[in-house]
C-alpha positions as CSV (number, residue, x, y, z in Angstrom):
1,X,5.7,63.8,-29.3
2,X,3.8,62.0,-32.1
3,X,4.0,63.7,-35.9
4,X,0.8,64.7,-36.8
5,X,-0.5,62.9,-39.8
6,X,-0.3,64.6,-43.6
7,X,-3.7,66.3,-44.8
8,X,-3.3,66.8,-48.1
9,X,-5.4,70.4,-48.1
10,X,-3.9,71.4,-44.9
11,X,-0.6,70.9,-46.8
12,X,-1.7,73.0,-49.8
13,X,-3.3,75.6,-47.5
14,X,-0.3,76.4,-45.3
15,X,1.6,76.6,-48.2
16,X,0.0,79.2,-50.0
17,X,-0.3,81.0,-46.9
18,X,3.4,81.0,-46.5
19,X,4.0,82.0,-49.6
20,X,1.9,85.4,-48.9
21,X,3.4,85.8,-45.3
22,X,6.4,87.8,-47.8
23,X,3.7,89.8,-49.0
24,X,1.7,91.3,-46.1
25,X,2.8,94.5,-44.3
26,X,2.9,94.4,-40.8
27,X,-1.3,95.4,-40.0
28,X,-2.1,92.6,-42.9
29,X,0.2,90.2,-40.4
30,X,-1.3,91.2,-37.3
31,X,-4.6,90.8,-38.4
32,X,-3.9,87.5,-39.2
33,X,-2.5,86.6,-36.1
34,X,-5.3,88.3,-34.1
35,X,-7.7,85.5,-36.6
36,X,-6.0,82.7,-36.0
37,X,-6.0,83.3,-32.2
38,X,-9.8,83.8,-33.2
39,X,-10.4,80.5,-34.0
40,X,-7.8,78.5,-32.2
41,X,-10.1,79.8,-29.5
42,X,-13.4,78.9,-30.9
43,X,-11.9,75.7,-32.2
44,X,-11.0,74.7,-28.0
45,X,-14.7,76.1,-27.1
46,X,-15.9,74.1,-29.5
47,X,-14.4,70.7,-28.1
48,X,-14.8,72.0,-24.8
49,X,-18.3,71.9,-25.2
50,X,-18.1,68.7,-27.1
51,X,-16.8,66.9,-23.9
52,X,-19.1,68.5,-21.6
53,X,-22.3,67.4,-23.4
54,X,-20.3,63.8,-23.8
55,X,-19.9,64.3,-19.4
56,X,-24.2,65.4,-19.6
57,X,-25.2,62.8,-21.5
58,X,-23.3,59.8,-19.4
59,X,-24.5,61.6,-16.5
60,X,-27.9,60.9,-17.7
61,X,-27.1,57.6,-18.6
62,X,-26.1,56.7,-15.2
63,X,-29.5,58.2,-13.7
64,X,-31.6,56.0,-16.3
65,X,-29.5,53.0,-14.8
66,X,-30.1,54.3,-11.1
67,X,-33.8,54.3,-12.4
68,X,-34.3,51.2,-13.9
69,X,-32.2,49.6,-10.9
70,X,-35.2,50.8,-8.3
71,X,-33.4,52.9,-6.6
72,X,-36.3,55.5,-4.8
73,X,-36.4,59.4,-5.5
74,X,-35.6,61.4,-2.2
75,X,-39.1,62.8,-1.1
76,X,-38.8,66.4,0.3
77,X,-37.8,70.0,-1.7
78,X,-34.7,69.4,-2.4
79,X,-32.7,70.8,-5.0
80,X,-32.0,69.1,-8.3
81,X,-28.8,68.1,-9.0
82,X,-28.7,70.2,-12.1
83,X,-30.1,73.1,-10.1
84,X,-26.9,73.7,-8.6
85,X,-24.2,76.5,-9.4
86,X,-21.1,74.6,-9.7
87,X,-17.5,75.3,-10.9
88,X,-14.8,73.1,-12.0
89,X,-11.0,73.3,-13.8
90,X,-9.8,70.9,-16.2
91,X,-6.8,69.0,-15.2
92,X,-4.9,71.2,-17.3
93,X,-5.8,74.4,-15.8
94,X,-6.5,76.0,-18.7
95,X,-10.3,76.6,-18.3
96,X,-13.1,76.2,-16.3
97,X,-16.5,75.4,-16.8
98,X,-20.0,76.9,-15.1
99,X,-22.3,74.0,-14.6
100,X,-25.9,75.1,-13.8
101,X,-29.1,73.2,-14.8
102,X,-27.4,70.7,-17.0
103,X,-26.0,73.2,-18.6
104,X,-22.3,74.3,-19.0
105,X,-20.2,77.3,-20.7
106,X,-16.5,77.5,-20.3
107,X,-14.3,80.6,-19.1
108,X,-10.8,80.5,-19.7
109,X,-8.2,80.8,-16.9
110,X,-7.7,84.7,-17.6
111,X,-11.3,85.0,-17.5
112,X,-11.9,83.5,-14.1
113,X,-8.7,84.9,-13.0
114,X,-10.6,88.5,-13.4
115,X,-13.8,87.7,-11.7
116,X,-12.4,85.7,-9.0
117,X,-10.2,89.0,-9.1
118,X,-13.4,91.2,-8.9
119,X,-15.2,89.0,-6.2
120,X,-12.6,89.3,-3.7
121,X,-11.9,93.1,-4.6
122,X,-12.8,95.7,-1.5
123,X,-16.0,96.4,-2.7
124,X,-20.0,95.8,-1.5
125,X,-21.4,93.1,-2.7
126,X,-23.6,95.2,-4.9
127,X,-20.9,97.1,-6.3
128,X,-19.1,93.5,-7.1
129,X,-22.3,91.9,-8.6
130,X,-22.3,95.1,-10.4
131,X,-18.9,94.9,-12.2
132,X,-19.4,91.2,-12.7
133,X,-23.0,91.8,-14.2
134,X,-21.5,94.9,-16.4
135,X,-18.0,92.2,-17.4
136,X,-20.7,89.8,-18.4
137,X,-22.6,92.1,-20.7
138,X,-19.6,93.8,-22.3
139,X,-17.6,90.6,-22.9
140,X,-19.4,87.7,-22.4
141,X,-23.1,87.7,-23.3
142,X,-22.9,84.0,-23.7
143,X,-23.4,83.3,-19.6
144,X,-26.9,84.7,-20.2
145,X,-28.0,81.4,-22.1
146,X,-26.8,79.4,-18.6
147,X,-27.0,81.2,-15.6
148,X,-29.9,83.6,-16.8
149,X,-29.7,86.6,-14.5
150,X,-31.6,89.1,-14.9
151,X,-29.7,92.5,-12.8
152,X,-27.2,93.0,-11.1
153,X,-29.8,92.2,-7.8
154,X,-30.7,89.1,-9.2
155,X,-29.9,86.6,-6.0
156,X,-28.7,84.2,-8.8
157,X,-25.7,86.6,-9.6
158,X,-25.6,86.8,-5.3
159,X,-24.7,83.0,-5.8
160,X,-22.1,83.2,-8.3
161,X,-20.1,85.7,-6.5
162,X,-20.6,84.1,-3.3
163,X,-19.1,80.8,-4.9
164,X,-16.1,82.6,-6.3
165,X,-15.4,84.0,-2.8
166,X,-15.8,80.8,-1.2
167,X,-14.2,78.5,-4.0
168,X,-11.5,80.3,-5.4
169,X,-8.6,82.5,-3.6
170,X,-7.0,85.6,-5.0
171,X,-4.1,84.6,-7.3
């Protein structure tokens, strides 16, 4: 494993803190820990979501080229390719992204563990779209911005949950 390189501040910033690790009582401690997990996670959403924009935006590339090379628009109502629902892992396993009209928000693998959990659970449907519309409004009010659904009747959310049961198997 390579040695990360020497940043002078990070240097003089971990240093200080361990010289008030000594210092802290054991709630001062854990809510330092529970901060640093904080932003270690907001720190992996934030690249996260710096690669997918990178994966939109050569995705776009390639359909200006597709464009420009004549290549005919399919004539019909079809669906857009950005209008679909779709959900993938990252080769590490760690997280998964919801990709829905060019747009994209990541769940980590505990995350999607519990609603592919909930989708298979012996329950209606409605009572299913129900705990998955109530998850997303207590802990995750972030979906809203990409898969905007409305209730727990919306047939968007009827998708979703139909995607996790079709997609994804109980762990």
């Amino acid at each position: 494993m390579a040695k990360k390189k020497s940043d002078p501040l990070e240097d003089s910033l971990a240093k200080e803190l361990r010289s008030l690790i000594p210092k802290l009582d054991s709630e001062g401690l854990a809510f330092l820990i529970e901060q640093a997990r904080v932003h270690l996670y907001n720190m992996q959403v934030v690249e996260l979501n710096r690669a997918a924009q990178e994966a939109n935006a050569a995705a776009r590339r390639s359909e200006t080229v597709a464009k420009r090379s004549g290549k005919k628009e399919p004539v019909g109502p079809q669906k857009k390719k950005g209008d679909i629902l779709e959900i993938q892992g990252t080769a590490s396993g760690s997280s998964y992204y919801l990709y829905y009209q060019n747009r994209s928000v990541m769940f980590s693998r505990d995350e999607m563990t519990l609603l592919v959990r909930i989708a298979h659970s012996q329950s209606t449907d409605l009572e299913i779209r129900e705990r998955i519309y109530a998850w997303f409004e207590r802990e995750r009010m972030d979906i809203f911005a990409v898969l905007p659904v409305k209730d727990k009747f919306d047939p968007l959310l009827k998708s979703f949950v139909s995607y996790l049961q079709s997609n994804f198997k109980t762990p």
